[in-house]
C-alpha positions in Angstrom: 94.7 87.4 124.3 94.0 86.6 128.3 93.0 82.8 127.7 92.2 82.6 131.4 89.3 85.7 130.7 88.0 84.2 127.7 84.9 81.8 126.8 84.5 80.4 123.9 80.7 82.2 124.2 82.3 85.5 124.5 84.7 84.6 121.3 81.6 83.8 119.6 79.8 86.9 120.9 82.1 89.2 120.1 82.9 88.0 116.3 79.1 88.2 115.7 78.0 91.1 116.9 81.8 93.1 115.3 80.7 91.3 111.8 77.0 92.7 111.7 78.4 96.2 112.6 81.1 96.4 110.1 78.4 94.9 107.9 76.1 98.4 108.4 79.5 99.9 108.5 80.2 99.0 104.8 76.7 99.1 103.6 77.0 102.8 104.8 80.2 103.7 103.7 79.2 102.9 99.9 75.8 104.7 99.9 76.9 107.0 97.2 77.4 104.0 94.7 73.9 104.6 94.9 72.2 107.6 95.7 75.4 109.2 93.8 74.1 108.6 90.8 70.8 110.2 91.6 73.1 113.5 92.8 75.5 113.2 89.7 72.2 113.8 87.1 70.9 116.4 90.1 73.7 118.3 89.7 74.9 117.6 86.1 78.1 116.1 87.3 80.8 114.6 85.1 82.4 111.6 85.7 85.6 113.0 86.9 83.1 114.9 89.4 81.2 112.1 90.2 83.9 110.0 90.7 85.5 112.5 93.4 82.3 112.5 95.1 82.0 108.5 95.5 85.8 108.4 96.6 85.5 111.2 99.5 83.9 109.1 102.1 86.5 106.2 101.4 89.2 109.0 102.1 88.7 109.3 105.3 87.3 106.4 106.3 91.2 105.7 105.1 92.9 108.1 107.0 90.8 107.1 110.0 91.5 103.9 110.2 95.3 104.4 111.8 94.1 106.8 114.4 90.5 104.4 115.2 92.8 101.7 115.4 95.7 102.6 117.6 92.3 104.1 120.0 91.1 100.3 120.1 94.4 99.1 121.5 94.5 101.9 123.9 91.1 102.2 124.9 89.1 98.9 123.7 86.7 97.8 120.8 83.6 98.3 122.6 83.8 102.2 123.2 85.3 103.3 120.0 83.1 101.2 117.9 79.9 102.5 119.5 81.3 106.3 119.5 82.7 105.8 115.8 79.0 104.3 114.6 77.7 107.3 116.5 79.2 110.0 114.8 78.7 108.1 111.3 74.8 108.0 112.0 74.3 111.7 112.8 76.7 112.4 109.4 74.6 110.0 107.3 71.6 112.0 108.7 72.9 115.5 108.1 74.1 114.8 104.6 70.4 115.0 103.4 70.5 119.0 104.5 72.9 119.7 101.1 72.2 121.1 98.1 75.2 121.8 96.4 78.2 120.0 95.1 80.5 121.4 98.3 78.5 120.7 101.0 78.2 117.1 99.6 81.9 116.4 99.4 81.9 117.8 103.2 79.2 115.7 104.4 80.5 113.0 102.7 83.3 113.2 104.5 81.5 113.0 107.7 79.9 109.7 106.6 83.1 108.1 105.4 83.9 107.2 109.2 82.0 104.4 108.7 85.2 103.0 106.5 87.1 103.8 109.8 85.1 100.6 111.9 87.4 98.3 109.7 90.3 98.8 112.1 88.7 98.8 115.2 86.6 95.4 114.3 90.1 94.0 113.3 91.8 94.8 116.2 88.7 94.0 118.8 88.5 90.7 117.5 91.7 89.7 117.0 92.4 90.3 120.8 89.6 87.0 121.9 91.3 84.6 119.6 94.8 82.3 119.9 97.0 83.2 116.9 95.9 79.8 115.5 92.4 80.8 115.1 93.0 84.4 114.0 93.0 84.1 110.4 89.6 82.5 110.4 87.6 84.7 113.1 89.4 87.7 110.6 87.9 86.2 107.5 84.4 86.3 109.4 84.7 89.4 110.4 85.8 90.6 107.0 82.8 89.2 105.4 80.8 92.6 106.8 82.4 93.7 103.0 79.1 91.9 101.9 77.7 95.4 102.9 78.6 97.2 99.8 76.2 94.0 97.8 73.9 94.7 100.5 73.6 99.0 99.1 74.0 97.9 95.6 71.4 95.2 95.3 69.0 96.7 98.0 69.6 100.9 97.6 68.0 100.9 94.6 64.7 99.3 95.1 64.8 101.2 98.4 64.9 104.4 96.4 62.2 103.3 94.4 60.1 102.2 98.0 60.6 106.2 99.2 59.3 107.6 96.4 62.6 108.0 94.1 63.9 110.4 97.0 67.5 109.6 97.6 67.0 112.2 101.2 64.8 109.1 102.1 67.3 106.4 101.8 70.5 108.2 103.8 67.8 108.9 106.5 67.1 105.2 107.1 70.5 104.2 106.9 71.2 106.8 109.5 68.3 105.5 111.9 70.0 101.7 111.6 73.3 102.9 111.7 72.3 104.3 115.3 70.5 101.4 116.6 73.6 98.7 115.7 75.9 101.3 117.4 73.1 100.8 120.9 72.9 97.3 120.0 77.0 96.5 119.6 77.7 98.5 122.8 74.9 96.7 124.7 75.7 93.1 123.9 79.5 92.9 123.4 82.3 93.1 126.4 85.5 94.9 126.8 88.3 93.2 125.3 90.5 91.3 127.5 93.5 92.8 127.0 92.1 96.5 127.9 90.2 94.6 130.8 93.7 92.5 131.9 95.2 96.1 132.0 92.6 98.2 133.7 93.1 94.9 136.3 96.6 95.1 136.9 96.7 98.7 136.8 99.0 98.6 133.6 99.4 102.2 131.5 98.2 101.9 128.1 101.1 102.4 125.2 101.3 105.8 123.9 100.1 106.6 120.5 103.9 106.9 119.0 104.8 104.0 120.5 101.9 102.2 119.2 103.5 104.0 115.5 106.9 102.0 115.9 106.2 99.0 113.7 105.2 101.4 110.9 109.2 102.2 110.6 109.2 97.9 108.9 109.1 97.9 105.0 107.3 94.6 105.4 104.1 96.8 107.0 104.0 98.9 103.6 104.7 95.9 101.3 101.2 94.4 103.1 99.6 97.8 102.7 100.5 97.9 98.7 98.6 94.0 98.8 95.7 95.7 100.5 95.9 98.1 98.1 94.7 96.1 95.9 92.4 93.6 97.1 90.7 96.0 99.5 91.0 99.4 97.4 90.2 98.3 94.6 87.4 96.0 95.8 85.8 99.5 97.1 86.5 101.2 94.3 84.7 98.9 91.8 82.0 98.7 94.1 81.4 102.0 93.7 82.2 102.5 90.2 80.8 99.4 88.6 76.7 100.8 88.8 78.1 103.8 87.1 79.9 101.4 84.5 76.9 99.3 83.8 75.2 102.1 82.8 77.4 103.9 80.8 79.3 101.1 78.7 76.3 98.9 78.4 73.2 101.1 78.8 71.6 99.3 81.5 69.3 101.0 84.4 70.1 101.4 87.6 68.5 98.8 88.9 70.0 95.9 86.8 73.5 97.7 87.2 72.9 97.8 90.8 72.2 94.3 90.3 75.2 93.4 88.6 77.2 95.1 90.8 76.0 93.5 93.5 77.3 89.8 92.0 80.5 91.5 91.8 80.6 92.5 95.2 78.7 89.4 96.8 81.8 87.1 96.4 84.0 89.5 97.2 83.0 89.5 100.5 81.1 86.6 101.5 84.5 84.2 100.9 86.8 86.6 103.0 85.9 83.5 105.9 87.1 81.2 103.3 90.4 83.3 102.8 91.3 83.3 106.6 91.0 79.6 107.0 93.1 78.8 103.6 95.8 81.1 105.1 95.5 79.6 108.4 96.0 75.6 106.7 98.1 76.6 104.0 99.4 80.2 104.2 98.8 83.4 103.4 102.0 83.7 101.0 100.5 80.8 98.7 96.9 82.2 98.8 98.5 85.5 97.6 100.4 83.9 94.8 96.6 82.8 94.1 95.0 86.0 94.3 97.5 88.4 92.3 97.8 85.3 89.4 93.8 84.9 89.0 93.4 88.8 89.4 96.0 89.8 86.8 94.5 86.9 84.1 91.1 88.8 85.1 91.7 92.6 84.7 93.9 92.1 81.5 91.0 90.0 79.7 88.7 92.7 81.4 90.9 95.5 79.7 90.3 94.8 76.0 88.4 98.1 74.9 85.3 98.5 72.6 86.7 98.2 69.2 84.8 99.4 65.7 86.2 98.0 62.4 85.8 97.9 59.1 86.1 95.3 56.2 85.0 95.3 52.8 82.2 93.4 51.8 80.7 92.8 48.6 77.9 94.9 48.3 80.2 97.8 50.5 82.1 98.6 53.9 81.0 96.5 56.5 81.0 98.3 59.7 80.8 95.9 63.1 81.6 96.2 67.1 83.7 94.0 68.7 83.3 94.4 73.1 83.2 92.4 75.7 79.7 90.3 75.8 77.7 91.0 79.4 77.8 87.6 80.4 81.6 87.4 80.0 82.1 90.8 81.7 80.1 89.8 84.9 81.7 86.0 85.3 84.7 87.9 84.9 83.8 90.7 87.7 82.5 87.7 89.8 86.1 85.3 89.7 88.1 88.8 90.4 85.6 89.3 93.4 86.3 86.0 94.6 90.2 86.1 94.4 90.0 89.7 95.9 88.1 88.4 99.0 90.6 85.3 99.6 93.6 88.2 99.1 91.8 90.5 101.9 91.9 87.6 104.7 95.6 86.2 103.3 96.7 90.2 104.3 95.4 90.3 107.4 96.0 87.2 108.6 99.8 88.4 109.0 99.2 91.0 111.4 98.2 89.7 114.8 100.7 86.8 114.1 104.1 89.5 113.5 102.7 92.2 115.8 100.4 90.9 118.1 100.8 94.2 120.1 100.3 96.4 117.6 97.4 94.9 115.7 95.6 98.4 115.7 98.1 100.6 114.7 100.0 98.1 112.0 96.1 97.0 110.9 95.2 100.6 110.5 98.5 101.7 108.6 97.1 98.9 106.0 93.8 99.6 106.2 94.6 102.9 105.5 96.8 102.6 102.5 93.9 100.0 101.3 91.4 102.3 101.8 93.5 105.5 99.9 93.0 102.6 96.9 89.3 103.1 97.1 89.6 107.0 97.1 92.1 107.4 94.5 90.7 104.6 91.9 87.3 105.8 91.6 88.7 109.5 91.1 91.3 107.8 88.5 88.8 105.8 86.7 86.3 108.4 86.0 89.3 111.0 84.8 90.6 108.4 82.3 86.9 107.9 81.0 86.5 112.0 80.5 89.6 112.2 78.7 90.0 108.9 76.5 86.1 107.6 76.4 87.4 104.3 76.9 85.6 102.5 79.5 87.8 99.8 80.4 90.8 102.2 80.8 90.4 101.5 84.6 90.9 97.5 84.6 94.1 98.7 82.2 94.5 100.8 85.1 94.2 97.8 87.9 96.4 95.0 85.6 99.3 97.3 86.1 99.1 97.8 90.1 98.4 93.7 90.2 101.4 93.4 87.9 103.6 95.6 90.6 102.9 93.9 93.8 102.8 90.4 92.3 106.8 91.2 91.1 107.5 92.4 94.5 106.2 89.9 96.3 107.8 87.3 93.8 111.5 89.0 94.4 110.9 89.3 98.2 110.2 86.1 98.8 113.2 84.4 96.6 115.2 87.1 98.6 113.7 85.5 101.7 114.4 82.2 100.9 118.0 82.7 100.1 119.0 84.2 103.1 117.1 81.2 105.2 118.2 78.5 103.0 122.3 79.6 101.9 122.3 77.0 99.4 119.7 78.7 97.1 122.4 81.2 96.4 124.4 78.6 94.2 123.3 76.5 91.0 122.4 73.7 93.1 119.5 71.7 93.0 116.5 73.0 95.5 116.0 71.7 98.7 112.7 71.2 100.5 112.1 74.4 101.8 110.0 73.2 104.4 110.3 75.2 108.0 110.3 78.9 105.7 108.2 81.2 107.7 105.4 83.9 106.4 106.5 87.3 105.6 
């Protein structure tokens, strides 16, 4: 950051205006939480079908993100952001032209560049603020997640306010989509790192350049975190309406609903995260995420059971399931943790590559985002072929279960080779002074 460039009004400008975009961004990029259930009975989809066509616009808003992001760094926030909005809008709009099953899946993966703004909000934003400050302006900016509550509380009655036409609710989103991306370019400046080097005259670094960090295993081992707190956050987003409806028999608009209290907390406490990583951490807030998240899924796991016991007058025949209340408190705690686990990731990057916020934010971003892709696809195959319905938070304890161990191991490995005396069957020092990795 060029403190001598930098106001605290254009710090403050900047954060705002990134959050509302990324928050039309994401309320974009999960449309077909939504209108994909219309589609699914238009089409006579099954869930393994449904859940591809959910997951394609988180692919490449995935794949996306590295290339959006190293383009911030190279070129700046403002333009990219404003082109990237752009070309989401007139996607959004051309996606109500289809009419069959392939020429969703291709216009969905026109609209799924809105997942790509992620990358390019991170690394705009990080560049106005000292590393000290980062974690929290990242956690702001991370809140624009609350745009996935926003389609699955709001889509629905907007469906209902259009006449039940889902055509009519990807047009509107299209039409604000296009008036943030006027707005965003119109009332934010150029970073002041891409203004510092147009200044001096300075060369951009090329894009394989900008690809060297990717070669540390510490980049992938945040990318497997994000994996989790990001794609699966996305995923469940998505797949919870669909869930609702399904394992509980509820209509849309209470599963959209309940979604929505799912995916409310998971965003709106991502500022919380970043300034709980800034006082105390983001290793420890980790340790808090993966340990509420696990307790969570595995309690969310237990399937729909029938039994049978003999009663007096004959076989007694009973259900034993999750109640509804307990499933959403449950949904709404995971939500939480996820959101405090989103900041603690990110609030690593600026502060081990600094330089390379786009490229290493986008590689981890990315690998998040592949989470949301992949989960939906896996948790609608495993409900085709078992007809158990909580087979994806089975699905979820297991991935938690991986990346808490190897985070555990890493940092005891860590702390061993800072402290030698850990090494031995001595008592522990204070291990005060141990950095973040």
């Amino acid at each position: 950051m060029n403190d001598m460039s930098v106001s605290s009004g254009d710090q403050t400008r900047a954060l705002s205006a990134s959050t509302l975009t990324f928050t039309v961004c994401f309320a974009v990029w999960t449309i077909f939480s939504i209108i994909g259930i219309k589609i699914k009975y238009e089409l006579g989809l099954s869930d393994t079908q449904f859940g591809i066509l959910v997951a394609t616009p988180i692919l490449t808003g995935s794949i996306s993100r590295i290339f959006l992001g190293i383009w911030t760094d190279q070129y700046g926030g403002r333009v990219v952001y404003t082109l990237q909005m752009l070309l989401t809008a007139f996607a959004a709009f051309l996606l109500t032209l289809a009419s069959t099953y392939e020429m969703f899946l291709l216009a969905a993966l026109g609209v799924g560049l809105a997942g790509g703004s992620f990358a390019v909000g991170v690394a705009y934003v990080a560049k106005w603020y000292p590393k000290e400050k980062q974690g929290t302006a990242l956690g702001i900016f991370g809140m624009g997640n609350v745009g996935a509550a926003i389609t699955n509380f709001g889509a629905p009655y907007l469906l209902i306010m259009v006449g039940g036409q889902w055509q009519g609710v990807a047009q509107i989103y299209a039409i604000v989509m296009a008036v943030a991306a006027v707005l965003f370019f119109l009332l934010t400046k150029e970073d002041p790192d891409v203004a510092a080097r147009k200044l001096a005259g300075v060369k951009h670094a090329s894009f394989l350049e900008q690809l060297e960090p990717l070669k540390n295993l510490q980049v992938w081992r945040f990318s497997l975190y994000y994996f989790f707190v990001f794609g699966a956050y996305v995923a469940l987003a998505l797949w919870l309406p669909r869930y609702y409806i399904g394992a509980y028999g509820l209509e849309l608009k209470t599963a959209g609903m309940l979604a929505a209290a799912y995916a409310l907390p998971g965003s709106i406490f991502r500022a919380l995260g970043g300034w709980l990583s800034d006082k105390w951490g983001a290793r420890t807030v980790m340790y808090w995420t993966f340990i509420a998240s696990v307790v969570c899924t595995f309690i969310l796991s237990y399937p729909s059971t029938d039994y049978t016991v003999a009663g007096i007058e004959g076989p007694i025949s009973f259900n034993i399931t999750i109640p509804l209340w307990l499933f959403v408190g449950l949904t709404i705690v995971l939500g939480f943790f996820m959101s405090l686990g989103k900041a603690a990731v990110y609030k690593h990057i600026p502060t081990y590559y600094p330089g390379h916020v786009g490229s290493v934010g986008g590689i981890v971003g990315l690998i998040g985002g592949l989470g949301g892709f992949f989960l939906p696809i896996a948790f609608g195959f495993m409900n085709d072929v078992t007809g158990v319905w909580t087979s994806c938070f089975m699905l979820l304890t297991i991935i938690i279960a991986v990346a808490l161990t190897w985070m555990h191991f890493t940092v005891l490995h860590m702390e061993k080779k800072t402290i030698p005396e850990l090494r031995g069957p001595r008592n522990l020092p204070e291990l005060e002074g141990l950095h973040e990795h």
